[in-house]
N, C-alpha and C positions, 0 to 999 in steps of 0.2 A: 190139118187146115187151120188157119189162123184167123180170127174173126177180121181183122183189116180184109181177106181174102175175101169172104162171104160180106162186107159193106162194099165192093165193088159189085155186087150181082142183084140185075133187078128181082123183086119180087113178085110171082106170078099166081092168081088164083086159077086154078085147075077146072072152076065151076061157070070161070064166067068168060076167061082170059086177060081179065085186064091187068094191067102196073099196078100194083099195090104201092109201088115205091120202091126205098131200099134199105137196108140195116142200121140203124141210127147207133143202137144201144143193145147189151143183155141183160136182165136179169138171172141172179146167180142167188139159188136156197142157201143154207148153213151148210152144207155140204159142199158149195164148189159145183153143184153139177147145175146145169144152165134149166131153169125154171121156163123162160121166153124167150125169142128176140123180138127186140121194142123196130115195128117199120114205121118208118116216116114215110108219107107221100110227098112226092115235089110238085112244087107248087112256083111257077112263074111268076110272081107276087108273095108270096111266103105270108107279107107282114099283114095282107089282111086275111088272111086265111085262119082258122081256128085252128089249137092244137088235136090233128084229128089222128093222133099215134096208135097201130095197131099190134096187139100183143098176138105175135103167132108163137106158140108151144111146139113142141117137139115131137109131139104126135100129127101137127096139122102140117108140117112138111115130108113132102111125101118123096122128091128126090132133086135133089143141087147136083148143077150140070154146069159147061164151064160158063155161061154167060146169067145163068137165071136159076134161082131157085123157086117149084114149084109146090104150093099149100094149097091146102083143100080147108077153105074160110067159107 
C-alpha cells in the first residue's frame, strides 16, 4: 500500500467515532520505518483554525479498511 492510498482514507477514532480527519504527512526514524502518521482535521475555514495536527503511531491503528482507517486515540 502506498501512502497517496492511506491519504485518501478518513481517519476514525474507535472510542468515540468521530473524523479525526485524513493523512497529511509521515514521520520516518533513521531507520526508514514510519515512527507516525501526521492527521489533519478539515476544517471549512482552514485559515482560522489553529494548527491542530494529530500524530497517530502505529500501535494506535488498529485496522485500514477500504474507505477508513480505524485508531484507538
Amino acid at each position: 500500500m502506498r501512502v497517496s492510498d492511506l491519504q485518501l482514507k478518513d481517519v476514525v477514532s474507535l472510542l468515540d467515532g468521530k473524523k479525526l480527519g485524513r493523512i497529511v504527512d509521515i514521520e520516518l526514524n533513521n531507520e526508514g520505518q514510519v515512527k507516525y502518521f501526521v492527521v489533519e482535521p478539515k476544517h471549512f475555514f482552514n485559515f482560522f483554525k489553529s494548527n491542530n495536527e494529530i500524530n497517530v503511531g502505529m500501535k494506535e491503528i488498529k485496522k485500514i479498511g477500504e474507505d477508513v482507517i480505524l485508531v484507538e486515540i
